[in-house]
N, C-alpha and C positions, 0 to 999 in steps of 0.2 A: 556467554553461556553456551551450554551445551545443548544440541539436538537432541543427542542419544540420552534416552528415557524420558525427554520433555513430556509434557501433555499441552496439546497445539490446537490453539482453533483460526483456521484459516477463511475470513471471509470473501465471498466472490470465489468461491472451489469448484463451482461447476464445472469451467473451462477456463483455459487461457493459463494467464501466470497464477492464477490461484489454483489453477488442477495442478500443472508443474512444483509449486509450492508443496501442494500435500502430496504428490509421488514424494519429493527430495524427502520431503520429513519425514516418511514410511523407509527408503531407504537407509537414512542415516538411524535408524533405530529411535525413534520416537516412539513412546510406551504409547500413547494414542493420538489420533488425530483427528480432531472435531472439524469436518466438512462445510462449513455454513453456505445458506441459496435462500433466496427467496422462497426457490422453490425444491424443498430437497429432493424432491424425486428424479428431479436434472442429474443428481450427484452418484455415480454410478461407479465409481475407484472404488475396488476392491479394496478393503482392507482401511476404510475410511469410518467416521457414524457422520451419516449425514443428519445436519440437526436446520432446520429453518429460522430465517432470519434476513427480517429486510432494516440494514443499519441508519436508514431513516428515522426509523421504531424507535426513539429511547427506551418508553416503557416494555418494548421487546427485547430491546437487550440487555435489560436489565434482570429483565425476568430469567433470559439464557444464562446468565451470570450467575444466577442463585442457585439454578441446576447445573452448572458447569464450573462447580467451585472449586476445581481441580488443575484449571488449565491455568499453565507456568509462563506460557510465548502467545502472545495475538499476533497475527499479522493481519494487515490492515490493508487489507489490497481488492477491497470490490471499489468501484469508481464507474463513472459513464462519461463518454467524449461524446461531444455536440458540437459540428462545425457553426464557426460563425463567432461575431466579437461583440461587446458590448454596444456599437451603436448600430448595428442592423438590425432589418425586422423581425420583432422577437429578442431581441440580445435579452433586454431584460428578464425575459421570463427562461430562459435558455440561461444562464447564467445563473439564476434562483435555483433547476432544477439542478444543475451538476452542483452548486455550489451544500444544496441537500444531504447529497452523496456522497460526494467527495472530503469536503469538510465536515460537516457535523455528522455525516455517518464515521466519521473518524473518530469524532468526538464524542459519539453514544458510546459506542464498542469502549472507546479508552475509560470512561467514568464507568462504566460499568464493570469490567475487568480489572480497573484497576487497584481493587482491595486483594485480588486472587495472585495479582501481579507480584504484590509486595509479600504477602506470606508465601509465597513459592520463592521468594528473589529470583524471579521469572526475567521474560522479556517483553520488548514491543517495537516491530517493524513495522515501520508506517511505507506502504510503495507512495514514492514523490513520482519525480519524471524533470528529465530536463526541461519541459516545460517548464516548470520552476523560477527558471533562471536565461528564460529565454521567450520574448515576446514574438508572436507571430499571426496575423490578420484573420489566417484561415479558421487557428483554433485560439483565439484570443480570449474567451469566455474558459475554455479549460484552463490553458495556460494560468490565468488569477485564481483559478481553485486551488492549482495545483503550487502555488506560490505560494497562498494561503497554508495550505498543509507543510511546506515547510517551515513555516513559520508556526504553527502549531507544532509541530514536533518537537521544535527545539525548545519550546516553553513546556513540554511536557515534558523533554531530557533535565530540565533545570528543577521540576517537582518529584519525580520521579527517581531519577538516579540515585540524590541521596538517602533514599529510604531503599537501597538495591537491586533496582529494575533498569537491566541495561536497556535504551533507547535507541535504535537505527533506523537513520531515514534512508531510504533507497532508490538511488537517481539511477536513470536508463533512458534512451533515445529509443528509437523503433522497437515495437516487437511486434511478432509476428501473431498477432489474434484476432478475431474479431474486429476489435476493435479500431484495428490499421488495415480491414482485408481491401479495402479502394485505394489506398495511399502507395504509389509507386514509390519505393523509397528502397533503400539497405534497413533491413531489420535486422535483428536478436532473435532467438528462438529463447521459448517462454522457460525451456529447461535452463539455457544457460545463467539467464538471470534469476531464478530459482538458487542453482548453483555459487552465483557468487553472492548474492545476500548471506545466504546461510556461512557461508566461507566466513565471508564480513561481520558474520554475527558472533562467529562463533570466535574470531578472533580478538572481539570486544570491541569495533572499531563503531563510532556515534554515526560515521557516514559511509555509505557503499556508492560508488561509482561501475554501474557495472560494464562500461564500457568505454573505447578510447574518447568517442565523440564526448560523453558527459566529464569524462576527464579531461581533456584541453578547453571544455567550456567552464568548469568548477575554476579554473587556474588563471582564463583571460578575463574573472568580473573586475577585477580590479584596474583594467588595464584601461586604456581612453578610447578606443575603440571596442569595446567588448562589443557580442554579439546582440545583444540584449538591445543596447542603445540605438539599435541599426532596425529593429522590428524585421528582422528575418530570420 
């Protein structure tokens, strides 16, 4: 699908890869661009409507969907990281909240949008994350949400698509926000991944990789040593 003229509701647009998201869709000529936040007054992009929205809500975002019976692409990109793995203290309840967020706020925004989806022959980008596809101690409680969401995505490319709503899940290592600002690492800046989703989008492709690391990890699951089996 195309950007230019979309009508876009991006949640998690306050900051981070969701502001970048709604810059690139103002850029690329998007007829509008629906800002969502918990708290929309955070939402401060020119050239934005900020609308409120916490994707926990079913019945708020269902309600948002009645009034925004317009928008053609969701992206699905507000999530919270929570260090720490399913058997340390708190795992469980640390693991409940992201799993909240992460998943079934994926899962509100999509039932809810997704009647607007099909009559527009619209889209839906869900942000994954090589967590995905890669176990790791420190964020191990994320990492299963966000495995989760790929696996949601792709059961929602199998309902979806043949009724004309292209589905892209969107894999990325580091970026640089919030949400990584402790973590010494190599990041992504939140534009460039921005950038190649919409590339990915627009070129109709089901998966974006938006960079080398997720791409030699997408390629070695298969292999006997992949990363995954090693919990690093």
């Amino acid at each position: 699908m195309r950007i230019q003229d979309a009508v876009v509701l991006v949640t998690g647009a306050n900051r981070g890869i969701g502001l970048a998201f709604a810059q690139e869709a103002l850029a690329r000529g998007a007829r509008k661009v629906y800002a969502a936040a918990r708290d929309p007054r955070k939402v401060t992009l020119a050239g934005v409507i900020p609308v409120a929205l916490d994707v926990t809500n079913a019945d708020q975002a269902h309600a948002l969907a009645r009034d925004l019976s317009d928008v053609s692409l969701v992206i699905n990109n507000a999530g919270i990281l929570e260090v720490g793995g399913p058997l340390g203290d708190g795992g469980l309840e640390s693991m409940r909240r992201q799993l909240e967020t992460n998943l079934f706020g994926v899962l509100n925004v999509t039932r809810a949008f997704a009647p607007a989806l099909v009559a527009h022959q619209g889209g839906l980008l869900n942000v994954v994350s090589v967590g995905s596809w890669l176990a790791h101690p420190a964020v191990g409680n994320y990492a299963t949400t966000k495995a989760a969401v790929w696996g949601l995505t792709n059961n929602l490319r199998c309902l979806l698509e043949p009724q004309g709503v292209t589905v892209t899940a969107l894999h990325m290592s580091y970026v640089d926000t919030d949400m990584t600002k402790t973590m010494d690492v190599p990041k992504l800046t939140p534009e460039a991944v921005a950038k190649a989703a919409f590339d990915g989008l627009e070129a109709g492709r089901k998966e974006v990789l938006a960079d080398g690391f997720s791409q030699a990890l997408k390629a070695g699951l298969a292999t006997p040593d992949a990363l995954y089996l090693g919990g690093k």
